[in-house]
VOVEX-274281 format. One record per residue: x, y, z of N, C-alpha, C, O in turn. Coordinates in steps of 0.1 Angstrom, whole numbers. Atoms other than C-alpha are relative to their C-alpha. Layout:
residues N
((X, Y, Z), (X, Y, Z), (X, Y, Z), (X, Y, Z))
...
END
This chain:
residues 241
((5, -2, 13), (-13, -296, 19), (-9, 12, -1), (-10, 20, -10))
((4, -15, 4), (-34, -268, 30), (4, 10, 0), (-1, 19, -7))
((-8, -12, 5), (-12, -244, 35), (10, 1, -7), (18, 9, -3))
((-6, -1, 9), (6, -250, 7), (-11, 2, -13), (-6, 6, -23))
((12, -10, 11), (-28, -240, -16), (0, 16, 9), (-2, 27, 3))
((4, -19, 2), (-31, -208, 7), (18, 5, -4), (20, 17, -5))
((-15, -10, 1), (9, -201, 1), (-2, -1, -13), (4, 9, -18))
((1, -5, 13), (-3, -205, -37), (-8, 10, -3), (-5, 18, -11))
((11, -10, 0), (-35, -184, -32), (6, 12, 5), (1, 22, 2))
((-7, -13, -7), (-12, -158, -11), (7, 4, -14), (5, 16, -18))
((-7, -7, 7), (11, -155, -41), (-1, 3, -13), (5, 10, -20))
((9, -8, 11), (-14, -154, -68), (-6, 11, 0), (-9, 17, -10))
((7, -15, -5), (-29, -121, -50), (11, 11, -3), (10, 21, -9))
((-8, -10, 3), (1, -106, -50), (8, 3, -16), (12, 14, -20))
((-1, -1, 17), (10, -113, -89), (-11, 7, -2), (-10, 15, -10))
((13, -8, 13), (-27, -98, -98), (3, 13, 8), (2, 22, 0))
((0, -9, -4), (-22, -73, -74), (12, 12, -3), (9, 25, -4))
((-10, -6, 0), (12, -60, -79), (7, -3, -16), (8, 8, -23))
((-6, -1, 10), (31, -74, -112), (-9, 1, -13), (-4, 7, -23))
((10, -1, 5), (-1, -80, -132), (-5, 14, -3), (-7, 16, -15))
((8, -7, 6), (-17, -49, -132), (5, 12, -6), (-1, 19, -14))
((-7, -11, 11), (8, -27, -142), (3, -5, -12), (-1, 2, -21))
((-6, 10, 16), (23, -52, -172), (-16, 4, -5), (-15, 10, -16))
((10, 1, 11), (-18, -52, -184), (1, 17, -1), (4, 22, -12))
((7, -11, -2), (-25, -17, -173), (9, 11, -11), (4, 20, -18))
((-7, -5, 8), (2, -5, -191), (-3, 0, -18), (-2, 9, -27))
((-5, 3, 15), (0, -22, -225), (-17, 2, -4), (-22, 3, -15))
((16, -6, 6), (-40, -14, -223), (2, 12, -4), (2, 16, -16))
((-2, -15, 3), (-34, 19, -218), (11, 5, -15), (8, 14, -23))
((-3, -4, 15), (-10, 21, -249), (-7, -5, -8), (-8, 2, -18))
((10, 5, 13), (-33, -1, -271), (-12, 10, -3), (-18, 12, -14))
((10, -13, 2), (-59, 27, -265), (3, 12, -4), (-5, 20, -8))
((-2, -11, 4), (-38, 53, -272), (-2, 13, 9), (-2, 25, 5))
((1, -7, -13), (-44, 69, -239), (13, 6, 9), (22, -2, 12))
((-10, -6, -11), (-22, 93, -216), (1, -8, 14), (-4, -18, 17))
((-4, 3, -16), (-11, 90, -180), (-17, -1, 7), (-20, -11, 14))
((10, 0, -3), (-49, 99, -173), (-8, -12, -6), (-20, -11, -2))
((7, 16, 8), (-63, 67, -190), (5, -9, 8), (-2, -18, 13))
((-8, 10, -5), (-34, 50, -172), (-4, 0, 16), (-3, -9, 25))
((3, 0, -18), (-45, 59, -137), (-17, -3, 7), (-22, -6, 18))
((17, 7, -1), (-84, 55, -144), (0, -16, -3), (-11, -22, 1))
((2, 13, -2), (-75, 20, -151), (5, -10, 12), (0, -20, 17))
((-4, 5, -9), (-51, 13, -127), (-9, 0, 11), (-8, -11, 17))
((3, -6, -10), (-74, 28, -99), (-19, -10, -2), (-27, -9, 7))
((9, 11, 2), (-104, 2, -112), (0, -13, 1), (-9, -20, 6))
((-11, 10, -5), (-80, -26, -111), (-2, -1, 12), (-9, -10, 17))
((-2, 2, -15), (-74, -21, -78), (-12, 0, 7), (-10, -4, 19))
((11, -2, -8), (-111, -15, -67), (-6, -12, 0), (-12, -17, 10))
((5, 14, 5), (-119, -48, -87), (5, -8, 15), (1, -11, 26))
((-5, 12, -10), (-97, -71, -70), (-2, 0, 16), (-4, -11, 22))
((5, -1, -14), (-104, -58, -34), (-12, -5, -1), (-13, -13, 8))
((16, 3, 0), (-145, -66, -42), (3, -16, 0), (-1, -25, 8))
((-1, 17, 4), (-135, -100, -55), (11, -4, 10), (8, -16, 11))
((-9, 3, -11), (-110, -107, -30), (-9, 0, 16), (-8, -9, 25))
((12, -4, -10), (-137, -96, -2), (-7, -11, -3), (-7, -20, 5))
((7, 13, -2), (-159, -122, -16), (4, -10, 3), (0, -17, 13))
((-10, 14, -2), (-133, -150, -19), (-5, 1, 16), (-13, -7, 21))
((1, 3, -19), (-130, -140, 22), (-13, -4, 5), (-12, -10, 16))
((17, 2, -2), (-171, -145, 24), (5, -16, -2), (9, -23, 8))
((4, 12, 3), (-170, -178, 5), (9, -11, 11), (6, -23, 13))
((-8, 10, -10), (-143, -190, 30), (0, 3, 11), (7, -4, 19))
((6, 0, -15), (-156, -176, 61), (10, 5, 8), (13, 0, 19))
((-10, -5, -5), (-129, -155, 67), (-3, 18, 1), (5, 27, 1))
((-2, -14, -6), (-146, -123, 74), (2, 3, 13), (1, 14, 18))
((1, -8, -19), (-141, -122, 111), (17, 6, 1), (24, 9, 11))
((-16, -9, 0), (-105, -107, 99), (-6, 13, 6), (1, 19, 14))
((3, -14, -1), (-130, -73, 103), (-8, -1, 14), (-16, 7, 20))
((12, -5, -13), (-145, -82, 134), (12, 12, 11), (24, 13, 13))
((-12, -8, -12), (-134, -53, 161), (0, -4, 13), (-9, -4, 22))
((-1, 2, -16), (-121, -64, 190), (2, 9, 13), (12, 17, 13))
((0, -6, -14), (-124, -49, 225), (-10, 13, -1), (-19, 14, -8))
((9, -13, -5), (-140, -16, 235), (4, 8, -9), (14, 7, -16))
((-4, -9, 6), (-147, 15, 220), (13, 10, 2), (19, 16, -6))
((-5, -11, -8), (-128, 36, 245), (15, -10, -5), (26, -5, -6))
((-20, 7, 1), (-94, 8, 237), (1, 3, -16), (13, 6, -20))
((-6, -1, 15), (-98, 10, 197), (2, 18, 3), (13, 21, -1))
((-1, -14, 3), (-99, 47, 199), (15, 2, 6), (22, 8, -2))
((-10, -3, -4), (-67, 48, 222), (12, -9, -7), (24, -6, -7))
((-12, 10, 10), (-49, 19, 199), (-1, 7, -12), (8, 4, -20))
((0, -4, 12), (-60, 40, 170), (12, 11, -2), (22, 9, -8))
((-10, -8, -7), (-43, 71, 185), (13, -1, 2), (21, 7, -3))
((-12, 5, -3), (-14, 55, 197), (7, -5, -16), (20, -6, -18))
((-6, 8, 8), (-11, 39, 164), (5, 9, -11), (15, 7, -18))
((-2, -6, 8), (-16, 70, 142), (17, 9, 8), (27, 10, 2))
((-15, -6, -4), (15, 89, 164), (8, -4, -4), (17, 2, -11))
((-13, 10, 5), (37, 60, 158), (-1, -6, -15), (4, -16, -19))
((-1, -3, 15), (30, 63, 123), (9, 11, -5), (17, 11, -14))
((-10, -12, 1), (46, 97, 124), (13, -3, 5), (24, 1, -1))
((-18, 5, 0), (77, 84, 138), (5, -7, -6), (17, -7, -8))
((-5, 8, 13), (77, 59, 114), (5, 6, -14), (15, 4, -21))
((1, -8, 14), (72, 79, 87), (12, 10, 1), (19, 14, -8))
((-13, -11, -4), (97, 103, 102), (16, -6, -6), (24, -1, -13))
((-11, 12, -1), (125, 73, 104), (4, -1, -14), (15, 2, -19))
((-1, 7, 13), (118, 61, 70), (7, 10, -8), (19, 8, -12))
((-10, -8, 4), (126, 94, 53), (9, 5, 4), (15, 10, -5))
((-15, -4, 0), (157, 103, 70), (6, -9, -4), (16, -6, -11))
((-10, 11, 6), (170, 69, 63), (1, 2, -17), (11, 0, -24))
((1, 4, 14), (157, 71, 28), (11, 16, -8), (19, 15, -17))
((-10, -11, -1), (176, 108, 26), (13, -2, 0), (21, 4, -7))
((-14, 0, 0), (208, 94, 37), (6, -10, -8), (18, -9, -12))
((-4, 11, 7), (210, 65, 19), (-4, 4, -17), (1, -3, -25))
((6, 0, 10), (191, 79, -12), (8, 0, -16), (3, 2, -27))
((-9, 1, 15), (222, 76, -40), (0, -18, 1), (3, -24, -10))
((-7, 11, -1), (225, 39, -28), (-18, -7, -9), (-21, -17, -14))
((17, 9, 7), (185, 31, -41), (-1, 6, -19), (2, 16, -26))
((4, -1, 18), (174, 20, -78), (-13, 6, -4), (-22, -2, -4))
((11, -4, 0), (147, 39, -84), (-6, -5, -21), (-16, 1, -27))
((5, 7, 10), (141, 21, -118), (-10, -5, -5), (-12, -16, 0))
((14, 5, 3), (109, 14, -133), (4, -14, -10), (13, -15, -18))
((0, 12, 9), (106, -19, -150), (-9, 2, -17), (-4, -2, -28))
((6, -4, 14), (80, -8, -178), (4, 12, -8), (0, 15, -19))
((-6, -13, 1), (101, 26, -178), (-6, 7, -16), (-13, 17, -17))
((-2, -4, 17), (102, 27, -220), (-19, 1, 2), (-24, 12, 4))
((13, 4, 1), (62, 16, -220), (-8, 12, 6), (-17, 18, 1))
((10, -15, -5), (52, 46, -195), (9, 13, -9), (3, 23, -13))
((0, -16, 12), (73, 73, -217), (-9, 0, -13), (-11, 11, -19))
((10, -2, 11), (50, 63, -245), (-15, 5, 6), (-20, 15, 0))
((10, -9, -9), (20, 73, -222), (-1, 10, 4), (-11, 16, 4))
((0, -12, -4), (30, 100, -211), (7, 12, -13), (11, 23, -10))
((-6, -6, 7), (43, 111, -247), (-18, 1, -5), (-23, 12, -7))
((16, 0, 2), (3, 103, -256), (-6, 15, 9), (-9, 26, 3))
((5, -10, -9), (-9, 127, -225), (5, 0, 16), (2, -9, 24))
((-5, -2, -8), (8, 141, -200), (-11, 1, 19), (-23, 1, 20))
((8, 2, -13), (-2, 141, -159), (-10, 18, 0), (-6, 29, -3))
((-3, -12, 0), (-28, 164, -153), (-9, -2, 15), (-10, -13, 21))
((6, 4, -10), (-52, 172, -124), (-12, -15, 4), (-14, -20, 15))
((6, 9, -5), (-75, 145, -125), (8, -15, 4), (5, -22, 13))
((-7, 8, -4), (-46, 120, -127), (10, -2, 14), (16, -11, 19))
((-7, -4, -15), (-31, 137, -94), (-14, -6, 9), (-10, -16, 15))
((10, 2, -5), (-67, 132, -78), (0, -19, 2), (-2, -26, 12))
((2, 10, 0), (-65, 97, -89), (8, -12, 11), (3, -21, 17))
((-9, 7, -2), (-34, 84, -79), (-3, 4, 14), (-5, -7, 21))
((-6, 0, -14), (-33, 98, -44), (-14, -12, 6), (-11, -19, 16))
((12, 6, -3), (-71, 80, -41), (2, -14, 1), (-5, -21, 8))
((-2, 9, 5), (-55, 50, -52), (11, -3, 15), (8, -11, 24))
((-15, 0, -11), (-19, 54, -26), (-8, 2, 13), (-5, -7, 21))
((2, -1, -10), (-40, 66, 1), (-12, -7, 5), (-13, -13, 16))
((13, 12, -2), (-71, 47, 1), (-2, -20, -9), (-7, -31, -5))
((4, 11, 2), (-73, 20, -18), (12, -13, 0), (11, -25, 2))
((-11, 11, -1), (-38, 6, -20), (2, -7, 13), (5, -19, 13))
((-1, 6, -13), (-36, 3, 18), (-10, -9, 3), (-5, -19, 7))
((9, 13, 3), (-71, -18, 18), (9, -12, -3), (14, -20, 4))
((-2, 13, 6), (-58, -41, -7), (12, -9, 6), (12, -21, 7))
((-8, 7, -3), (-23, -44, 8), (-1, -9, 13), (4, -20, 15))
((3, 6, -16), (-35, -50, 47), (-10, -12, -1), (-10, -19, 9))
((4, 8, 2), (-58, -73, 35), (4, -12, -3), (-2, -22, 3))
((-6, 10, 4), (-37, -97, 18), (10, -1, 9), (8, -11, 17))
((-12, 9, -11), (-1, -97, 38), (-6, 6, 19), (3, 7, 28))
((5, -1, -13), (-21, -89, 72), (-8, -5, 2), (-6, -16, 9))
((13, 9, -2), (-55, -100, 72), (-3, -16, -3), (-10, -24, 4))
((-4, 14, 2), (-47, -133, 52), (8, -9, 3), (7, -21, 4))
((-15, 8, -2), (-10, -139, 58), (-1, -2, 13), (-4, -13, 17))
((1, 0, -16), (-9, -134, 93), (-11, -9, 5), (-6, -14, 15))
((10, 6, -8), (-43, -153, 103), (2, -16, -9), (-2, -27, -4))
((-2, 12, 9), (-34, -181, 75), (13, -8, 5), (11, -20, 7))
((-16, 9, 0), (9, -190, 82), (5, 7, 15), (8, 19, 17))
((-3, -4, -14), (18, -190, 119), (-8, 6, 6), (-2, 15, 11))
((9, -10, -7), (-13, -173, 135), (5, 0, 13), (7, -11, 19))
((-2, 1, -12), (-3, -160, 165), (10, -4, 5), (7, -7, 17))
((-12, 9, 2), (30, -176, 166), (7, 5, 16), (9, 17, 21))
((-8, -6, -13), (48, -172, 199), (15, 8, 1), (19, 14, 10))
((-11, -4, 6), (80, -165, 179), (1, 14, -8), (11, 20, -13))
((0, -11, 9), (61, -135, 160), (7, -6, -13), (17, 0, -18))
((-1, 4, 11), (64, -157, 130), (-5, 5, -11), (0, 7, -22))
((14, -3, 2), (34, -146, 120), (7, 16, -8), (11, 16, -20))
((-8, -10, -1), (51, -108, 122), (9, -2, -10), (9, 4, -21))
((-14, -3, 9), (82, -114, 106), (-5, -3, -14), (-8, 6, -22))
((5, 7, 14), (73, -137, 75), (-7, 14, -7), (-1, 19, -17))
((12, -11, 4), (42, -107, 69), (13, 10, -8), (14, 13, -20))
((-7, -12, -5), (72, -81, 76), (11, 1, -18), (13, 11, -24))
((-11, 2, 7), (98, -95, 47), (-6, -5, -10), (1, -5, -20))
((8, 1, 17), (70, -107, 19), (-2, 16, 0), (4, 21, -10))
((9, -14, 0), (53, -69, 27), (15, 6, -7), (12, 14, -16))
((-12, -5, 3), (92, -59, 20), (0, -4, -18), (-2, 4, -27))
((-7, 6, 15), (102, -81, -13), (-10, 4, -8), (-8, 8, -19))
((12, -1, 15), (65, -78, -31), (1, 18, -4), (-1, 21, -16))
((0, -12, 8), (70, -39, -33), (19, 3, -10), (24, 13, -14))
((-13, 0, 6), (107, -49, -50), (-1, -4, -15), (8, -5, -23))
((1, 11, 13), (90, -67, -81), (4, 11, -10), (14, 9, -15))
((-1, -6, 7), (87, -36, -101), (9, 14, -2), (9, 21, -12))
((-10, -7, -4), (111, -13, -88), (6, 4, 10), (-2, 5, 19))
((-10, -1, -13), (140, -4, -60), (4, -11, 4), (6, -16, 15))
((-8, 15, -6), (153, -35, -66), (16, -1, 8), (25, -6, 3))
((-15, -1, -3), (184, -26, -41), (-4, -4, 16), (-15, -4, 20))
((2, 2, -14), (190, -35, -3), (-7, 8, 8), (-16, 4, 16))
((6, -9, -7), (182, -2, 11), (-15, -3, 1), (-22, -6, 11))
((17, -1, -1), (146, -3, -4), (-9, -13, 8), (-20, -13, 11))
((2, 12, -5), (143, -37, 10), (-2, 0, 16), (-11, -2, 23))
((2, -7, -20), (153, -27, 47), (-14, 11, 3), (-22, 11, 13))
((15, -6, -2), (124, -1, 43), (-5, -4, 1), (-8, -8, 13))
((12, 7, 3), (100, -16, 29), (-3, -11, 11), (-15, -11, 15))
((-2, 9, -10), (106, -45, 54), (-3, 4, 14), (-11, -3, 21))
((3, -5, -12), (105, -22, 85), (-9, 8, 1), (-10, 13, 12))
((16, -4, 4), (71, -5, 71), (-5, -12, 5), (-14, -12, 14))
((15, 10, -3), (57, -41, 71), (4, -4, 13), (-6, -6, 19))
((0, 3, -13), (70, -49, 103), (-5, 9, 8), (-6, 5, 19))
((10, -9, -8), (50, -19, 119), (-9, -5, -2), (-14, -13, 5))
((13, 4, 2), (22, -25, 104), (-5, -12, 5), (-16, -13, 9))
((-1, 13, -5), (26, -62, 113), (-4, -1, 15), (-12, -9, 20))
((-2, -3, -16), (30, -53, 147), (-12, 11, 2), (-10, 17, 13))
((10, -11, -2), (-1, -29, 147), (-11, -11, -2), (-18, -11, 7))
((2, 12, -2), (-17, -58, 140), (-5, -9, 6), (-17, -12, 8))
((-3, 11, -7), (-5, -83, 157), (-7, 7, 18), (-14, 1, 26))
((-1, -4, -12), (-8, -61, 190), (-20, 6, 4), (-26, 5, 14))
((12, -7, -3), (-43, -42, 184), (-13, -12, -4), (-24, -10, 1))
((5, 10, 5), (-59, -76, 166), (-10, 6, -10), (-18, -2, -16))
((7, -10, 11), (-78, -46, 142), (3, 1, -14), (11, 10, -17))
((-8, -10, 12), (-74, -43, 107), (-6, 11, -2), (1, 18, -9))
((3, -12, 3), (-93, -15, 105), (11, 12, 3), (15, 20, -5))
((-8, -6, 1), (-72, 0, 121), (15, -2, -4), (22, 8, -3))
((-12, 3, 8), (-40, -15, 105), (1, 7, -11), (10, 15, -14))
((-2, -14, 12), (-53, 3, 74), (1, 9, 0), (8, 15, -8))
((-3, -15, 1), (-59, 34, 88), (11, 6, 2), (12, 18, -1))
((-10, -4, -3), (-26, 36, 100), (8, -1, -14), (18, 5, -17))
((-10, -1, 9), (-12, 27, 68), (-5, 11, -15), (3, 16, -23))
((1, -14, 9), (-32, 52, 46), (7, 12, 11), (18, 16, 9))
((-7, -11, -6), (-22, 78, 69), (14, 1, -2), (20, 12, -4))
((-15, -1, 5), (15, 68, 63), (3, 6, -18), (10, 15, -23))
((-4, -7, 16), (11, 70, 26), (-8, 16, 1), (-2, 24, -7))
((6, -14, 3), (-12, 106, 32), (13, 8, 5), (15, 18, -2))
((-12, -7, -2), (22, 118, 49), (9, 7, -12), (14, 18, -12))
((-10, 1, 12), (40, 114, 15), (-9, 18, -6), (-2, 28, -9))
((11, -7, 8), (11, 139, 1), (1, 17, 11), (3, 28, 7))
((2, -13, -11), (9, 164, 36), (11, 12, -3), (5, 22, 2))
((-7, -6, 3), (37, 186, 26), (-6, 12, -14), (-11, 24, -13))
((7, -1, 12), (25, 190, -12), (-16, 14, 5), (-18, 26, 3))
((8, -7, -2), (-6, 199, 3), (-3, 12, 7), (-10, 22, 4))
((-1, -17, -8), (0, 224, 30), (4, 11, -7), (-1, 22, -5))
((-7, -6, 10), (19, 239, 7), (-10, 10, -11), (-13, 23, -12))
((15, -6, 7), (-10, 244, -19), (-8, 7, 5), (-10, 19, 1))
((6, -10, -12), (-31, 253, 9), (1, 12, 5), (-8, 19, 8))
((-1, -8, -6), (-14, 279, 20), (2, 12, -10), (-1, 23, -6))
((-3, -5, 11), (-3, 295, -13), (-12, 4, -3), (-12, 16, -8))
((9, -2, 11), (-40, 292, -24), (-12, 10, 13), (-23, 15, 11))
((8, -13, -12), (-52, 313, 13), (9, 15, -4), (4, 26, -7))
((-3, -12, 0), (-24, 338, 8), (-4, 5, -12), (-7, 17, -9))
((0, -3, 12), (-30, 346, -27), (-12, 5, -6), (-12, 13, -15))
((15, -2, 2), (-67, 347, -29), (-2, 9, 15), (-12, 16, 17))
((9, -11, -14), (-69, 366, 8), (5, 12, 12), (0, 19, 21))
((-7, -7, -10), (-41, 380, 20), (8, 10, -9), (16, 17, -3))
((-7, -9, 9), (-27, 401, -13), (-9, 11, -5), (-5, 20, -12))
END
């Protein structure tokens, strides 16, 4: 009976977290009559909310020692290390597969019609670039390692000898980023073998600290291109002409 309240409390987190706050955040943002910039200052409060309140929940149930660090300085630093490289091979993996397979994924938005009226309101501009990446690279990975790593994992199978624990984590962490779009197989096998790293980064270092950090650094990947790019445009241009 009780882990059938935490498999309801696990999948209420991920309704407010994931289908929830776009369906409100959306229909806020058009009842205000707000652009894409309205739309990402809300979303990106949202998300700050529910991590605070979700952090306490873990207080009131005595489930902070998810953040205790275990072992030495000198082993987190070399599990960190280790973990951020094999982030790059991950991250490497994911996009070629996602390259070769890329006609076979839905890239479909669910609120699709709802965000063209947002963005017919006010279009993206820099502060809403600032926002979003703040949101992808810091605060999304928080919220997500917290819930299908820090809860799921120490809550259904801890420890499981079968890597129950692991898998289960690996194939919700997969389906919950399917609610609102890429509802196709491909994105599924991704998404699925993202959470199964991470799972496994995890499971193996017993850190979420660093589980997160490894998984903002995945999403800052997406961003590293973009940026060098800017970077380097905005040295030659201003220093070298």
């Amino acid at each position: 009976m009780k882990k059938l309240g935490h498999l309801g409390v696990y999948t209420l987190l991920v309704f407010l977290s994931v289908y929830l706050p776009e369906l409100g955040v959306v229909h806020l943002t058009k009842f205000l009559g707000w652009g894409i910039d309205g739309y990402s200052i809300i979303s990106l409060v949202w998300e700050l909310v529910l991590v605070v309140l979700f952090v306490f929940w873990l207080k009131k149930k005595e489930m902070l020692y998810i953040f205790e660090k275990k072992g030495s300085n000198k082993s987190r630093f070399f599990y960190l290390l280790f973990g951020l490289v094999a982030t790059c091979f991950v991250r490497q993996l994911v996009d070629t597969f996602q390259i070769q397979y890329h006609y076979l994924v839905d890239n479909k938005y669910i609120f699709q019609k709802l965000l063209s009226i947002l963005y017919s309101n006010g279009q993206p501009t820099f502060l809403s670039t600032v926002l979003s990446f703040i949101l992808i690279v810091v605060v999304a990975p928080i919220s997500e390692e917290l819930i299908d790593r820090g809860y799921f994992m120490n809550t259904f199978f801890h420890q499981s000898k079968y890597y129950l624990d692991v898998i289960l984590s690996a194939l919700i962490f997969g389906i919950s980023h399917l609610i609102l779009t890429h509802r196709d197989p491909i994105s599924l096998i991704i998404y699925s073998f993202v959470g199964l790293f991470f799972a496994l980064v995890y499971r193996w270092t017993k850190n979420l600290t660093i589980t997160i950090l490894c998984h903002s650094f995945f999403n800052f990947l997406i961003y590293a291109k973009p940026i060098w790019i800017f970077v380097y445009n905005f040295i030659y241009y201003h220093f070298f002409r």
